[in-house]
N, C-alpha and C positions, 0 to 999 in steps of 0.2 A: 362453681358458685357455692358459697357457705349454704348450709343447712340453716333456711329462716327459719323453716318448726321448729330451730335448737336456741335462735336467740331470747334472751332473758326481755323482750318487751318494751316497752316506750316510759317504763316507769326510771324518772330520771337517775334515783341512785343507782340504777345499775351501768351506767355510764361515767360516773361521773371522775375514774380515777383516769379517766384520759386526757382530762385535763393537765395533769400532771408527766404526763410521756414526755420522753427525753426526744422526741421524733417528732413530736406535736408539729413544731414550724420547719422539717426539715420535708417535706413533703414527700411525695411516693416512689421517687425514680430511686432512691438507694433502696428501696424494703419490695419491691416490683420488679421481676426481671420483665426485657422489654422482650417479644417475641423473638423466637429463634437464640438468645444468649446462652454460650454454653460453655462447659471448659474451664480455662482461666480467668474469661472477664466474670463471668458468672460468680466462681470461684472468692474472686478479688469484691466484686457489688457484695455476695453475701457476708463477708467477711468483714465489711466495713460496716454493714447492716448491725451485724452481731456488736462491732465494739459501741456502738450509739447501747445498744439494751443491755449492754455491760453494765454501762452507767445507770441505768435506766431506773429511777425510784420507784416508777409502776410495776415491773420486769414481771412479777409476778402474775399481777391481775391480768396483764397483757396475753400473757401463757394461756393464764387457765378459761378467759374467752375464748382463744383462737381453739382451744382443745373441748370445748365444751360445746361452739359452733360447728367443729370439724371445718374449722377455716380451711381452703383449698389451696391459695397461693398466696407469697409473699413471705417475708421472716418476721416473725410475730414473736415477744417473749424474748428474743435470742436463738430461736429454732425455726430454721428452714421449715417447707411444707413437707419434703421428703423426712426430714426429724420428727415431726409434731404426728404423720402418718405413722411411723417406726410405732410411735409412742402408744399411739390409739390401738392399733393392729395385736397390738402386745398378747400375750396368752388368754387373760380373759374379755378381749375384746371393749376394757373401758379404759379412758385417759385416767394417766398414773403420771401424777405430777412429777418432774425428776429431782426435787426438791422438797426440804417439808418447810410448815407453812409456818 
C-alpha cells in the first residue's frame, strides 16, 4: 500500500497532470501484474507498460508521484516498483529523479 502520509492532498492541482496520461483510458491490467505473474509474461506486461510511458507527455510528473508516495506496485513513470525501490534505496535514502527536470 502507498504511503498516504506522503500524498500531496485533495488540493486539485496537484492531480491534475493525469489528465493527460498516455495510460488514462487504457486501464490497469497492463501497469498491474495479476498475482503470481512471473518471468517472461511479467517480463513482456512490463515491457509493454514501459512503451505506453515512452510516449507518455505526463512521464515525468507520473515518476516523481509514484517516488515521492513510495508507490509499492505497478510501472509508474516507465519504472517498475523494483526500479522506482533501486531508486529510493539509493545511498542517501531520498528519491533521485533519473532525469533532470
Amino acid at each position: 500500500m502507498a504511503n498516504v502520509s506522503r500524498l500531496p492532498g485533495r488540493a486539485e492541482h496537484h492531480w491534475m497532470w493525469q489528465e493527460g496520461a498516455a495510460c488514462r483510458e487504457l486501464g490497469s491490467r497492463l501497469f498491474f501484474h495479476p498475482a503470481g505473474e512471473r518471468g517472461p509474461d511479467r517480463a513482456r506486461r512490463d515491457a509493454a507498460a514501459k512503451e505506453v510511458c515512452a510516449l507518455c507527455p505526463v512521464q515525468r510528473d507520473c515518476l516523481r508521484h509514484a517516488l515521492e508516495v513510495e508507490e509499492p506496485f505497478g510501472v509508474w513513470g516507465g519504472l517498475t516498483e523494483r526500479e522506482r525501490r533501486r531508486l529510493i534505496d539509493d545511498e542517501d535514502g531520498r528519491p533521485a529523479l533519473p532525469f533532470t527536470a
